[in-house]
Each structure stands twice: as structure tokens, then as C-alpha cells.
C-alpha beads as a LAMMPS data file, in Angstrom:
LAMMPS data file: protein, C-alpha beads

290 atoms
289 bonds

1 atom types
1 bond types

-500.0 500.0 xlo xhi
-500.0 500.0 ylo yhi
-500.0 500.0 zlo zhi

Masses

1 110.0

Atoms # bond

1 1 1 200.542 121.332 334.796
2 1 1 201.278 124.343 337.043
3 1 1 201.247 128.180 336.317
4 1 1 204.217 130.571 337.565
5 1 1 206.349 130.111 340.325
6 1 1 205.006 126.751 340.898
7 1 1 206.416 123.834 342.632
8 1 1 205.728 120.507 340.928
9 1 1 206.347 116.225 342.041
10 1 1 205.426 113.558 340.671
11 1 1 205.810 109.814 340.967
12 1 1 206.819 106.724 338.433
13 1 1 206.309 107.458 334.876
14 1 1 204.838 111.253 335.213
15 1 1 204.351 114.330 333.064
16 1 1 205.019 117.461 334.073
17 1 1 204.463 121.139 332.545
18 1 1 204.938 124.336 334.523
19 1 1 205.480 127.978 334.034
20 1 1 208.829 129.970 334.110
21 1 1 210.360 130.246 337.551
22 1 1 208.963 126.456 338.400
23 1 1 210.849 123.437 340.136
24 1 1 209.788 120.624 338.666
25 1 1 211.010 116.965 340.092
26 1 1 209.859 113.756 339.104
27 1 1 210.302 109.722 339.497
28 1 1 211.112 107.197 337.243
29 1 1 210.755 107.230 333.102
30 1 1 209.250 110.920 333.100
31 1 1 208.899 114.049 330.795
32 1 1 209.053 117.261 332.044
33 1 1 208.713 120.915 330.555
34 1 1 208.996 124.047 331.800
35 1 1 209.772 127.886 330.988
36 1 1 212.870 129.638 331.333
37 1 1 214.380 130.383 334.511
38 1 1 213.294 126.609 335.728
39 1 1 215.194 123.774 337.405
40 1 1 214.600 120.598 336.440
41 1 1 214.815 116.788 338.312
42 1 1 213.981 113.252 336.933
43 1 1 214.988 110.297 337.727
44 1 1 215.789 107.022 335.519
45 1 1 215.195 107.361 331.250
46 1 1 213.580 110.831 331.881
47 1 1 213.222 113.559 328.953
48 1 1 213.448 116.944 330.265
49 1 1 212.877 120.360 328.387
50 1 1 213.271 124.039 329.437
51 1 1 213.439 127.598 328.711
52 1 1 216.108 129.902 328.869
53 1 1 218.198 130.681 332.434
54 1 1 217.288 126.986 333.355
55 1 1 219.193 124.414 335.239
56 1 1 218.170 120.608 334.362
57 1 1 219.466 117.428 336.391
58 1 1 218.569 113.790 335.164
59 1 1 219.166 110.245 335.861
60 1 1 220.478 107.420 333.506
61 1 1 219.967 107.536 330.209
62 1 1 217.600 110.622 329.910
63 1 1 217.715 113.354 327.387
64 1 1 217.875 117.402 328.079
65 1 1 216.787 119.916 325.940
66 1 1 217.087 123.346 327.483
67 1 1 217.368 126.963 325.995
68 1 1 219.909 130.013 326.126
69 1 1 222.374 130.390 329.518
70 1 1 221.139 126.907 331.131
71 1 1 223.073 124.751 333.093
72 1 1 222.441 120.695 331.967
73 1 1 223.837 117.653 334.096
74 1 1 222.825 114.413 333.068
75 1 1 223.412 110.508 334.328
76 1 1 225.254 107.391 332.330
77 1 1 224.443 107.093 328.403
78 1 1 222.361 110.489 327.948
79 1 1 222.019 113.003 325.179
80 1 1 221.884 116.974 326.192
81 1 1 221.093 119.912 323.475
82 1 1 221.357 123.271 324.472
83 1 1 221.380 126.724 323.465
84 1 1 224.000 129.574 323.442
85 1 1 225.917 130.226 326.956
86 1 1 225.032 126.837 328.157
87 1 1 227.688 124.515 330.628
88 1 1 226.731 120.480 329.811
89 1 1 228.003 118.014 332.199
90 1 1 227.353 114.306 331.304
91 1 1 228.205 111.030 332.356
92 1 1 229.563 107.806 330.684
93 1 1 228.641 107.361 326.903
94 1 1 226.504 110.844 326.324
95 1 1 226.336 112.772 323.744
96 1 1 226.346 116.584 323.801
97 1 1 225.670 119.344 321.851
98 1 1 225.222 122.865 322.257
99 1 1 225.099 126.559 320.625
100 1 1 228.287 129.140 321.075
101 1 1 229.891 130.270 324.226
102 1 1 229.386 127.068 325.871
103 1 1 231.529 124.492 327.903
104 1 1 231.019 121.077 327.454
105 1 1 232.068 118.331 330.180
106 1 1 231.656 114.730 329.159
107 1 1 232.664 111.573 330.577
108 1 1 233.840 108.042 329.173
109 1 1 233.238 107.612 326.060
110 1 1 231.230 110.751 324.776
111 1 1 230.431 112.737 321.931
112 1 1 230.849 116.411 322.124
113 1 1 229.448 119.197 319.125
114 1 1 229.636 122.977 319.841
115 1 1 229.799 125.969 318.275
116 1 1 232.568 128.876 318.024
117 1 1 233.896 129.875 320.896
118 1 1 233.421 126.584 323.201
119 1 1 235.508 124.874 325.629
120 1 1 235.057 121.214 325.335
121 1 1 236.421 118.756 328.466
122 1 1 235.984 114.390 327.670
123 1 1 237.631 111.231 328.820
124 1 1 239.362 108.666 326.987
125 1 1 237.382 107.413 323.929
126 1 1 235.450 110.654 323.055
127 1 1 234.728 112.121 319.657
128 1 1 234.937 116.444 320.015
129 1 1 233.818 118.517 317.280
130 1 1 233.842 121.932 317.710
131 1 1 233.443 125.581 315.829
132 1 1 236.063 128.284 315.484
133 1 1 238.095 130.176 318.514
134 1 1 237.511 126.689 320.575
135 1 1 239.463 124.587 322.821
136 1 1 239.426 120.616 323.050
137 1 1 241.170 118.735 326.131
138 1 1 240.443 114.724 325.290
139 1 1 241.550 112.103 327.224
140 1 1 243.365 108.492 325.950
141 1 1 242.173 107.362 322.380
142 1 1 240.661 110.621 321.576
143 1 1 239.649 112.363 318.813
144 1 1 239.106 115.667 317.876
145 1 1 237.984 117.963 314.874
146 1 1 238.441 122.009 315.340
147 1 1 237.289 124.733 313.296
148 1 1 239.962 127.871 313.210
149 1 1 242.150 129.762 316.131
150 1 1 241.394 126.344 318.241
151 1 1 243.579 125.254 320.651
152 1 1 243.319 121.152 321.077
153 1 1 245.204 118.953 323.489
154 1 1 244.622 115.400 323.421
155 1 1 246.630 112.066 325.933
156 1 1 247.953 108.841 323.908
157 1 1 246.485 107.444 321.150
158 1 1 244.673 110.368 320.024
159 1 1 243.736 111.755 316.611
160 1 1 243.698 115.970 315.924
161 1 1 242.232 117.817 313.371
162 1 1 242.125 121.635 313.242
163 1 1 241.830 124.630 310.668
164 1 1 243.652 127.519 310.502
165 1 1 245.708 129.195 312.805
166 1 1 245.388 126.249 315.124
167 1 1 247.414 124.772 318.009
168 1 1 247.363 120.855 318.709
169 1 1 248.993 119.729 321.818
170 1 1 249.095 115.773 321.697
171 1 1 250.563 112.336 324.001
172 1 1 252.980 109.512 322.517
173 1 1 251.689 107.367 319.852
174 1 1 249.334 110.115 318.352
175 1 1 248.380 111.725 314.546
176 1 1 247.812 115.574 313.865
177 1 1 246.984 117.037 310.782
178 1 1 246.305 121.132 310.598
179 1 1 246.061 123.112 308.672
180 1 1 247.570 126.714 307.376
181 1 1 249.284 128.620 310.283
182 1 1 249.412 125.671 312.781
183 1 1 251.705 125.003 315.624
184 1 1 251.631 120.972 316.333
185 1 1 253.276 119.206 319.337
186 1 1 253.520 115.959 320.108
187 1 1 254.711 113.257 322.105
188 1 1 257.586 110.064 321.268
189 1 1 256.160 108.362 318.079
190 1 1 253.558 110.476 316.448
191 1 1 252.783 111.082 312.965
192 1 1 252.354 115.021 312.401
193 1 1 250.799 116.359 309.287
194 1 1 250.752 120.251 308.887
195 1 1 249.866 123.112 305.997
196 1 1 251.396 125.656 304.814
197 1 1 253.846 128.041 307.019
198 1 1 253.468 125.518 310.233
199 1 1 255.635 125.142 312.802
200 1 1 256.349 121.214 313.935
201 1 1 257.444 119.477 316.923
202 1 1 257.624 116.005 318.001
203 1 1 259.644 113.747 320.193
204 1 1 261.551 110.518 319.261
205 1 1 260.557 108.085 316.175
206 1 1 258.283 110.286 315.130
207 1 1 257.082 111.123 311.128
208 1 1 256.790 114.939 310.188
209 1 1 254.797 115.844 306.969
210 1 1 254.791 120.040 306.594
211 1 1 253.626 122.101 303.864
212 1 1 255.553 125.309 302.224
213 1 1 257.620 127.537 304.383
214 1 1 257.401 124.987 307.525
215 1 1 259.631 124.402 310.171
216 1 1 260.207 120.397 311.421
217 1 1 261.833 120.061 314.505
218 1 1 262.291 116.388 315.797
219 1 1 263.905 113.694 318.135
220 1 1 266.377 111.117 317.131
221 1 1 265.710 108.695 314.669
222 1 1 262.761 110.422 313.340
223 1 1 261.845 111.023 309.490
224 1 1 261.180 114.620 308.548
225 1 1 260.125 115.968 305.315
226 1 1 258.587 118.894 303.667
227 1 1 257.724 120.654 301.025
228 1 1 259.746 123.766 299.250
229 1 1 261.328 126.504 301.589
230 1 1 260.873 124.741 304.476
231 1 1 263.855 124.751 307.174
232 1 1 264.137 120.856 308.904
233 1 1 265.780 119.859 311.860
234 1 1 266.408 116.439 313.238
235 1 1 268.802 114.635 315.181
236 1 1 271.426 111.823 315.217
237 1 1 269.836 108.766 312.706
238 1 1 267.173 111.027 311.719
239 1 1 266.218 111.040 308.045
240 1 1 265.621 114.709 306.497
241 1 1 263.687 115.244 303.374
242 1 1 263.003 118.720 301.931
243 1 1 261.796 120.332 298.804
244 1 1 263.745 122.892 296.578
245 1 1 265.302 125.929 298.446
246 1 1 265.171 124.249 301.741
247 1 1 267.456 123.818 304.770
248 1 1 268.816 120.623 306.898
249 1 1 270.089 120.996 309.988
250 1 1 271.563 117.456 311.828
251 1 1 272.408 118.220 315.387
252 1 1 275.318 116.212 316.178
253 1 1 276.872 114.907 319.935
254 1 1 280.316 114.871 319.814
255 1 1 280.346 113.362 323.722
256 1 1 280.184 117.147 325.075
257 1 1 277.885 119.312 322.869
258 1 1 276.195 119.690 319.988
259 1 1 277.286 120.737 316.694
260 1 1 275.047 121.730 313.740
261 1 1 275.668 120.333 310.400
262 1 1 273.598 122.154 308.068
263 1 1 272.839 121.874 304.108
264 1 1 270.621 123.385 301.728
265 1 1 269.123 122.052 298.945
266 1 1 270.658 123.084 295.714
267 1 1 273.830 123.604 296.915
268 1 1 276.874 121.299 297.676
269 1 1 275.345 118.217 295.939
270 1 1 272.326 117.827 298.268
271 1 1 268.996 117.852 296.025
272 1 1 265.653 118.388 296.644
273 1 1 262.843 115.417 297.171
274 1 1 265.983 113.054 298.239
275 1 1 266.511 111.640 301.785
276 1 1 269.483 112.480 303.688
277 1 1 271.035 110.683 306.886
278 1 1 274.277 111.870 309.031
279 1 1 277.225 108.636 308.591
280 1 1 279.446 108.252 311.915
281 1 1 281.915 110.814 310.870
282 1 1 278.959 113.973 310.627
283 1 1 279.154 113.994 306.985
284 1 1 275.571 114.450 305.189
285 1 1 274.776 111.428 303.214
286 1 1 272.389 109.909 300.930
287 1 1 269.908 107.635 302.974
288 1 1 270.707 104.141 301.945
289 1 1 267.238 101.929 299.912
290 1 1 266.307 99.536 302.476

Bonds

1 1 1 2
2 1 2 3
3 1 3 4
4 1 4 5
5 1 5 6
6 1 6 7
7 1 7 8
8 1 8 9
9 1 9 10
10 1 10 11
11 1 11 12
12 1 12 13
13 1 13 14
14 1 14 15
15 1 15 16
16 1 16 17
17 1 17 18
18 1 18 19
19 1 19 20
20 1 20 21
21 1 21 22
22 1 22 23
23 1 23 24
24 1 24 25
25 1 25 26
26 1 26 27
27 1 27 28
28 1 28 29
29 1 29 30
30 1 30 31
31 1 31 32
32 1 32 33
33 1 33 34
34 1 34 35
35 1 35 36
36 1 36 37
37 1 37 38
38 1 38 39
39 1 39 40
40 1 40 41
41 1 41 42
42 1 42 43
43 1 43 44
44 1 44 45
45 1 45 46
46 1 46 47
47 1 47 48
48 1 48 49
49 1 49 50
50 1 50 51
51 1 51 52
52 1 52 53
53 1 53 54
54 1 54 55
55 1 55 56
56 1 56 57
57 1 57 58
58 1 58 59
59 1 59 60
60 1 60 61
61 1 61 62
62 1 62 63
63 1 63 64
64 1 64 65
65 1 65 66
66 1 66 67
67 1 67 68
68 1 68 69
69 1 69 70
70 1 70 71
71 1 71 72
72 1 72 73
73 1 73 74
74 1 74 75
75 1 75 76
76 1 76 77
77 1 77 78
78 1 78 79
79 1 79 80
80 1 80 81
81 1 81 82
82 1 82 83
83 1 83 84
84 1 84 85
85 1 85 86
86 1 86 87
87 1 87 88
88 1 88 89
89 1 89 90
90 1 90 91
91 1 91 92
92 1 92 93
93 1 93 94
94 1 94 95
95 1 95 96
96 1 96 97
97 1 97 98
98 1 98 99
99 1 99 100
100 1 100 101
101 1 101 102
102 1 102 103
103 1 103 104
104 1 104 105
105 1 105 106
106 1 106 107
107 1 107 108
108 1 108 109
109 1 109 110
110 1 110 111
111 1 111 112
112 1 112 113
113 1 113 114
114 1 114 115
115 1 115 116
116 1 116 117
117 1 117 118
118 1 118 119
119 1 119 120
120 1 120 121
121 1 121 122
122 1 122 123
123 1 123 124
124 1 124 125
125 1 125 126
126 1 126 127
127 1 127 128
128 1 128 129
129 1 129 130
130 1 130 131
131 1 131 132
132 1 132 133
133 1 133 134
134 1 134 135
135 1 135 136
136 1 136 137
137 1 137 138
138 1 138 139
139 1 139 140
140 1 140 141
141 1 141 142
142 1 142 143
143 1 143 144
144 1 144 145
145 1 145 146
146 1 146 147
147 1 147 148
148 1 148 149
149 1 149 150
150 1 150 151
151 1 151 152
152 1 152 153
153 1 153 154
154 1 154 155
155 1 155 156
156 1 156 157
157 1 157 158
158 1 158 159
159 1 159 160
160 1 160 161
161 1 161 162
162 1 162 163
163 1 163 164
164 1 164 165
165 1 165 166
166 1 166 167
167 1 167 168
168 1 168 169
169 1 169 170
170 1 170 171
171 1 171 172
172 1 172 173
173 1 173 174
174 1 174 175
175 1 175 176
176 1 176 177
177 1 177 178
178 1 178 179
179 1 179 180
180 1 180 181
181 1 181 182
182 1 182 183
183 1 183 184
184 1 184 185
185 1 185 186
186 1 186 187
187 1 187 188
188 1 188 189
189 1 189 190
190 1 190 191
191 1 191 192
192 1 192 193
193 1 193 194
194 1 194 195
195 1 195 196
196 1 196 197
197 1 197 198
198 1 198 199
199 1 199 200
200 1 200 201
201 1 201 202
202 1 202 203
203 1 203 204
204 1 204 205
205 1 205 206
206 1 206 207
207 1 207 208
208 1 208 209
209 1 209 210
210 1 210 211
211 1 211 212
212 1 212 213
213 1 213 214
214 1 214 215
215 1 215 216
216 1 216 217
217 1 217 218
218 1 218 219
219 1 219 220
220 1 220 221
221 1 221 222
222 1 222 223
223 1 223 224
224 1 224 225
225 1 225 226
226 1 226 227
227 1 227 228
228 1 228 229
229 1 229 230
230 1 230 231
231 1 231 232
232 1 232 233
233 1 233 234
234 1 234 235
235 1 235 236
236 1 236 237
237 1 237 238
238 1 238 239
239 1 239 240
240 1 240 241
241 1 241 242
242 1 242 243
243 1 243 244
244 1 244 245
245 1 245 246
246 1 246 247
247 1 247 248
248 1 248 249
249 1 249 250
250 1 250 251
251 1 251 252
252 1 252 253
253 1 253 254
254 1 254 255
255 1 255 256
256 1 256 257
257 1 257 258
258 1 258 259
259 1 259 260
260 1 260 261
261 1 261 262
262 1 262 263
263 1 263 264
264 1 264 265
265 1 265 266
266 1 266 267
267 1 267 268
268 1 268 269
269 1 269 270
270 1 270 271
271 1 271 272
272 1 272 273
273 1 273 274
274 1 274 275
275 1 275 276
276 1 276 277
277 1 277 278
278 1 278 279
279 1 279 280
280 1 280 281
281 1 281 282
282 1 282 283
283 1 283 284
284 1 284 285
285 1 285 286
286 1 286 287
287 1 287 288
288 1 288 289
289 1 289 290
């Protein structure tokens, strides 16, 4: 236990406590606790806790509590909480969370929770949840939950989830769902799910789901459909399903460009809720039960 500006070390298994303004660094399996405007050292399985304007650095497996504007960094398979205006950097298999303004950097594995306004970095395997105005980068096998105005971007395998007014960037072989407002893009052979006025794009053999007054753009062979006023447009063996007042669009190679062969629903014998393919002379046709 030391007073301010103190300077405090300690050996295997120690508690500490200082004043604000302290440096605090201890051995093995230790607790430490210390005002704001402290940095902070353990080694293995510590626990460390400190005020605001404090900078905390811990082995494997420790926990880190620390207050407003702090700066945690923690070892393999730790847990750091933080307040507002915080940056948390954590190794393999942590788990973070911290208040708004803050950016979160995990590694392998990780969970991630933050507030509005939070900028959220984790490796393959991580779980990101996150308030409004936020960004998510994940790596492979991802997934991520946003609240409103986030911007996520995610590799292969991943699974997105935002609110409103959202943007969701993803790899091949991933699923997206937004919601109202949302601009999706993903990779070959992703399965996109979108609210209302939503604007989709995917690469090949992909599945589009959209809500009213979407736009579906997609590769070849990929299945679009949405719901009433919603304008869809897919390629060569694509399959294009749209509600009542809606427009198809097949884009056609005839060897040198592409042609547009578009149909709206309601008109010209094409009705709504039924799936439509393109035959091999460019005529619009009724998809075929399998």
C-alpha cells in the first residue's frame, strides 16, 4: 500500500494498492489497485484494477478492470472491462468489454461488447457485439451483431447482423441479415437477408432475401427474390422472384455484350410471387419444379 506518486514491486502472489500517479508491478498470481492516472504490471493469472487515465499490462489469463480514457493490454485467455474512451488489446480467447468511444483489439477467438461509437478489431472465431455508429472488422468464422449507422466487415464463413442504416461488408460462403436502410455485400455463395428499402449485392450462387422497395443485384446462377416494389437483377441461370409492382432485369451475353431483358410484374404475363429463369433464346420463362 503506497500513497501518491509512489512506485510499488512485489514478488509471487502479491497485493498491491497505491495512490493516483503510481506504477505498480508485480509477480506471479497478483492483485493490484490503483488510482487514476496509474500504470499497471502483473505477471501470470493477475487481477488488476485502476482509475481513470490509466494504462494496465497483464500476463496470461488475468483480468483488467480500469476506468475512463485507459489503455488495457492483456495476455492469452483474459477478460478486460473498461470505461468510456478506453483502447483494449487482448490476446487469444479474451473477452472484452468496454463503455463508448472505445476501440477494441482482440485476438483468436475473442469476445468483444462495446458501446456506441466503437471500433471493434478480432481474428477468426470471434463473437463482436457492439452499440450504434460502430464499426466491426472480424476475421474467418466470425460473427457479428451491430446496433444502427454500423459499418461491419467480416472474411469467410462469417455471420452479420446490423440495425438500421447499416453497411455489412462480408467474404464467400457468408449470411447477412440487416435491417431497414442497409447496404449488404458479399462474396461468391452467401445468403443475404435485408429490410425494407436495402440495397443488395452478392457474387455467384448466392441467395438474396430483400424487403419492400429493395434492390438485388447478383452473379450467375444465383436466386433472388423480394418483396413488393422491389427492382431485381441477376444474371444468366439466375432465378428472379419479386412481389407485385416489381421489376426483373436478366443480363444476357450474346458472345460480345450484354443485353438487358427486363419484365415487370403485372404486365406481359409475368406474375408476382412466381420464379422466373431466362431459356437459351433470352425469352423470360417460368422456372421449371425440380
Amino acid at each position: 500500500m503506497a500513497g501518491y506518486d509512489s512506485s510499488l514491486i512485489a514478488g509471487y502472489g502479491s497485493t498491491q494498492t497505491a495512490g493516483y500517479q503510481s506504477t505498480l508491478t508485480a509477480g506471479y498470481g497478483s492483485t493490484q489497485t490503483a488510482e487514476h492516472s496509474s500504470t499497471l504490471t502483473a505477471g501470470y493469472g493477475s487481477t488488476a484494477t485502476a482509475g481513470a487515465d490509466s494504462s494496465l499490462i497483464a500476463g496470461y489469463g488475468s483480468s483488467l478492470t480500469s476506468g475512463i480514457r485507459s489503455f488495457l493490454t492483456a495476455g492469452y485467455g483474459s477478460t478486460l472491462i473498461s470505461g468510456l474512451r478506453s483502447v483494449l488489446t487482448a490476446g487469444y480467447g479474451s473477452s472484452l468489454i468496454s463503455g463508448r468511444r472505445s476501440s477494441l483489439t482482440a485476438g483468436y477467438g475473442s469476445n468483444q461488447i462495446a458501446s456506441h461509437r466503437s471500433s471493434l478489431i478480432a481474428g477468426p472465431e470471434s463473437t463482436q457485439i457492439t452499440g450504434n455508429r460502430s464499426m466491426l472488422i472480424a476475421g474467418k468464422g466470425s460473427s457479428q451483431t451491430a446496433g444502427y449507422r454500423s459499418t461491419l466487415i467480416s472474411g469467410a464463413d462469417s455471420v452479420q447482423m446490423a440495425g438500421e442504416r447499416g453497411k455489412l461488408i462480408a467474404g464467400a460462403d457468408s449470411t447477412q441479415t440487416a435491417g431497414d436502410r442497409s447496404k449488404l455485400l458479399a462474396g461468391n455463395n452467401s445468403y443475404l437477408t435485408a429490410g425494407d428499402r436495402s440495397k443488395l449485392t452478392a457474387g455467384n450462387d448466392c441467395i438474396l432475401m430483400a424487403g419492400d422497395r429493395s434492390k438485388l443485384t447478383a452473379g450467375i446462377n444465383s436466386i433472388l427474390t423480394a418483396g413488393c416494389r422491389s427492382k431485381l437483377i441477376g444474371s444468366n441461370g439466375s432465378t428472379l422472384t419479386a412481389g407485385e409492382n416489381s421489376v426483373l432485369i436478366f443480363r444476357c451475353w450474346d458472345g460480345k455484350r450484354y443485353t438487358n431483358v427486363v419484365a415487370k410484374t403485372g404486365k406481359g404475363g409475368i406474375e408476382a410471387d412466381m420464379p422466373y429463369q431466362m431459356d437459351e433464346d433470352n425469352n423470360i420463362v417460368n422456372k421449371p419444379e425440380e
